[in-house]
C-alpha positions as CSV (number, residue, x, y, z in Angstrom):
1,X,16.0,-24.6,-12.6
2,X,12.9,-25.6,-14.5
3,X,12.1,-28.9,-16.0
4,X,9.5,-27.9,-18.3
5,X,6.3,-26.4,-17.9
6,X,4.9,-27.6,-14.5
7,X,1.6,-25.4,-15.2
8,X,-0.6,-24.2,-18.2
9,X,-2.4,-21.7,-18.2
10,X,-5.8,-22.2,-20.2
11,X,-8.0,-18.9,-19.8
12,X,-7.4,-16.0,-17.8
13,X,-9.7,-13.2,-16.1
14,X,-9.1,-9.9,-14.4
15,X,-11.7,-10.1,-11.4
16,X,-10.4,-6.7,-10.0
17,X,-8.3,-3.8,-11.2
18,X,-7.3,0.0,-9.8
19,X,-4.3,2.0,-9.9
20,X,-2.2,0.1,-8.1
21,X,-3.2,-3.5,-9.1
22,X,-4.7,-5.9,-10.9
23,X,-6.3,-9.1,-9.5
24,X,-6.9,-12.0,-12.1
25,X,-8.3,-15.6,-12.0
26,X,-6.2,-18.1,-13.9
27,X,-7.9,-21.7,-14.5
28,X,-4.6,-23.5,-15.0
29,X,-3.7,-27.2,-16.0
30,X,-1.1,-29.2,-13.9
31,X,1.9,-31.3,-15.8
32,X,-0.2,-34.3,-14.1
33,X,-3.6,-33.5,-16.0
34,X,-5.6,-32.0,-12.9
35,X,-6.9,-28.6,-13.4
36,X,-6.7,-25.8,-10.7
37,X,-7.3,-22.3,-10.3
38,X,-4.8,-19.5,-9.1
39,X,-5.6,-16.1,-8.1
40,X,-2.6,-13.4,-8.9
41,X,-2.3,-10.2,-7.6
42,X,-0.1,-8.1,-10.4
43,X,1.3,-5.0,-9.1
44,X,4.4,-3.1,-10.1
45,X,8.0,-3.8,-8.7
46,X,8.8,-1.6,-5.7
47,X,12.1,-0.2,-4.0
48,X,13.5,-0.8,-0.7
49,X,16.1,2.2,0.6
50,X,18.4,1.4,3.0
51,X,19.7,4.8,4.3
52,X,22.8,4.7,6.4
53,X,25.0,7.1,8.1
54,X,27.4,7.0,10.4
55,X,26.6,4.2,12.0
56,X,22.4,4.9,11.9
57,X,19.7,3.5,9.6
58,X,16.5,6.2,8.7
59,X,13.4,4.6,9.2
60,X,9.9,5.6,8.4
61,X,6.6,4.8,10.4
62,X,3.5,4.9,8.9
63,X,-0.5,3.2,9.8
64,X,-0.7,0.4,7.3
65,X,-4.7,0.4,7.2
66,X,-4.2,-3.8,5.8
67,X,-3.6,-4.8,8.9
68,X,-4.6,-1.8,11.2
69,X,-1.2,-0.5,12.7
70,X,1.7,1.5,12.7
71,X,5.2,0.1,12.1
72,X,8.9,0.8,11.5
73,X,10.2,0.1,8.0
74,X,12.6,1.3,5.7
75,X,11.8,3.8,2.4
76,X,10.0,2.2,-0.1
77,X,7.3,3.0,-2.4
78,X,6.3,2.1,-6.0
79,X,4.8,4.4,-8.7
80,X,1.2,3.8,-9.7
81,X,0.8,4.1,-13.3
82,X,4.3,4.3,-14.8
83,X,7.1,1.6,-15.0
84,X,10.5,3.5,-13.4
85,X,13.8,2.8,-13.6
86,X,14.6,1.1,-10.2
87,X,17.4,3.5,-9.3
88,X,15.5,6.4,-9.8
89,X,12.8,5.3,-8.3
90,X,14.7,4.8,-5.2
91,X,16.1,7.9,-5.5
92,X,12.6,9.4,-5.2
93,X,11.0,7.3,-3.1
94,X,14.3,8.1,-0.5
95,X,13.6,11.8,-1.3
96,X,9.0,12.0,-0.2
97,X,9.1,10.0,2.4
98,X,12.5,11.4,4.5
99,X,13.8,14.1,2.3
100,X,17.4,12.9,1.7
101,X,19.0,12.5,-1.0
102,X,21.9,10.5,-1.8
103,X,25.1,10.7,-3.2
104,X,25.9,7.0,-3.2
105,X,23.3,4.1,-4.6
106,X,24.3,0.6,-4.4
107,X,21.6,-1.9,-5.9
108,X,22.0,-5.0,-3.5
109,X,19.6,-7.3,-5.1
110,X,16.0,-8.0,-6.3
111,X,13.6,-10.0,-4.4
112,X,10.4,-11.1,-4.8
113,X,7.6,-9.8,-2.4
114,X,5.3,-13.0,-2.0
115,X,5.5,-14.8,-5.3
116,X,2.9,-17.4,-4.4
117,X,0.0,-15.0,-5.0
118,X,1.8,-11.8,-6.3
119,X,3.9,-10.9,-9.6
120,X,5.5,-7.8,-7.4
121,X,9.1,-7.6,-6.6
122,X,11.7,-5.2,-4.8
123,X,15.0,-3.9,-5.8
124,X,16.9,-3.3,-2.8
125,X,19.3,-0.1,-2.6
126,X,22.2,0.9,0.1
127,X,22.0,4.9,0.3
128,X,25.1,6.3,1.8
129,X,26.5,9.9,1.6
130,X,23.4,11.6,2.8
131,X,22.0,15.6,2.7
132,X,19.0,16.1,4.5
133,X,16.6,18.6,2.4
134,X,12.3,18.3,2.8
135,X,10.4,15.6,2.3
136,X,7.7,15.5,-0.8
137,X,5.0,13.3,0.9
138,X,1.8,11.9,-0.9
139,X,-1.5,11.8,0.6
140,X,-1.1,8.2,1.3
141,X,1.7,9.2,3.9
142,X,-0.1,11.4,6.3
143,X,1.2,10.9,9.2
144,X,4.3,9.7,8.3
145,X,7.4,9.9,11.0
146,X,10.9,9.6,10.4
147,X,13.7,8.7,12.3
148,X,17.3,7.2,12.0
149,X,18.4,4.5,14.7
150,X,21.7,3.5,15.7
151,X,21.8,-0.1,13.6
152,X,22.0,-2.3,17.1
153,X,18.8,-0.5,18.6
154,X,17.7,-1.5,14.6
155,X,18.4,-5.1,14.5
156,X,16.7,-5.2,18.4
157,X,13.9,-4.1,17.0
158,X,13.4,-6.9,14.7
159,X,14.6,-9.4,16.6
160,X,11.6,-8.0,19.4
161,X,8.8,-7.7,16.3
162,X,8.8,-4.0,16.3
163,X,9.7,-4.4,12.6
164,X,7.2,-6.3,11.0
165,X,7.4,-5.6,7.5
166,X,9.3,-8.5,5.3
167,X,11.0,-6.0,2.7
168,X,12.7,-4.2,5.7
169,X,14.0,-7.5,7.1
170,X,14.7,-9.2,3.9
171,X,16.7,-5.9,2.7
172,X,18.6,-5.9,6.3
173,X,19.1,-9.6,6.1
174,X,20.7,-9.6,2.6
175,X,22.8,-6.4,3.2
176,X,24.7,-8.4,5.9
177,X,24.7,-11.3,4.1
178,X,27.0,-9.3,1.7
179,X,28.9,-7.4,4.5
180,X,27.6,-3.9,3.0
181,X,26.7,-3.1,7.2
């Protein structure tokens, strides 16, 4: 896919860093001699849990303070400190936030969050062959509801803008792209 190196980094600063990211300035040369400056958010990859039963997707909704709302998405979560195997982090992710667990895990695919800014990506999971047990929430998740919906009432919620969150849709878009629902 690549024809060489299109861009160069020359220096590069971190402007901003916490737990859960890092924000750095690169100065960067183009393969046409102008120089330019990109600002990159670096945070660790994330899952995306697709739980399905019988005919029903689990859904969790949650305020996202970014953007000052509440809104329907699937599991999904990302450890802070500590790189994680992406099936077990699924697995735990699927476990705070709803309390299931599940006996099937199907990696779908891996996608990239927003890649012109961001370093993150998703792994994607299908969760079938679920036990409901209690759900291990972090503070972050106060206030947290779950829910499953039928998968038509599901897919009308997207289509209406109920869903907003791009992981959700992406994950539901590529899962019947490969006829797993």
């Amino acid at each position: 896919m690549s024809h060489g190196i299109e861009v160069r980094q020359e220096s590069s600063a971190v402007v901003y860093r916490n737990k859960w990211m890092t924000v750095r300035e690169d100065r960067i040369l183009r393969c046409d001699g102008s120089q330019g400056l990109y600002g990159v958010v670096e945070k660790r990859d994330f899952a995306v849990i697709a739980a399905v039963e019988d005919g029903h997707i689990h859904l969790v909704e949650q305020y996202r303070y970014p953007v000052g709302a509440r809104y329907w998405e699937m599991p999904q979560g990302a450890w802070e400190e500590v790189e994680a195997d992406p099936l077990e982090l699924a697995a735990a992710e699927l476990r705070e936030e709803t309390g299931l667990a599940a006996a099937s895990m199907i990696h779908v695919g891996r996608l990239f969050e927003a890649y012109g800014f961001a370093t993150q990506a998703f792994n994607i999971f299908l969760a079938t062959r679920l036990t409901q047990g209690e759900s291990e929430r972090e503070p972050e998740e106060i206030g947290m509801v779950t829910r499953s919906f039928p998968l038509a009432e599901f897919e009308a919620m997207i289509a209406e803008g109920l869903v907003m969150d791009a992981a959700t849709v992406a994950a539901f878009g590529l899962l019947k792209l490969k006829k797993l629902l």
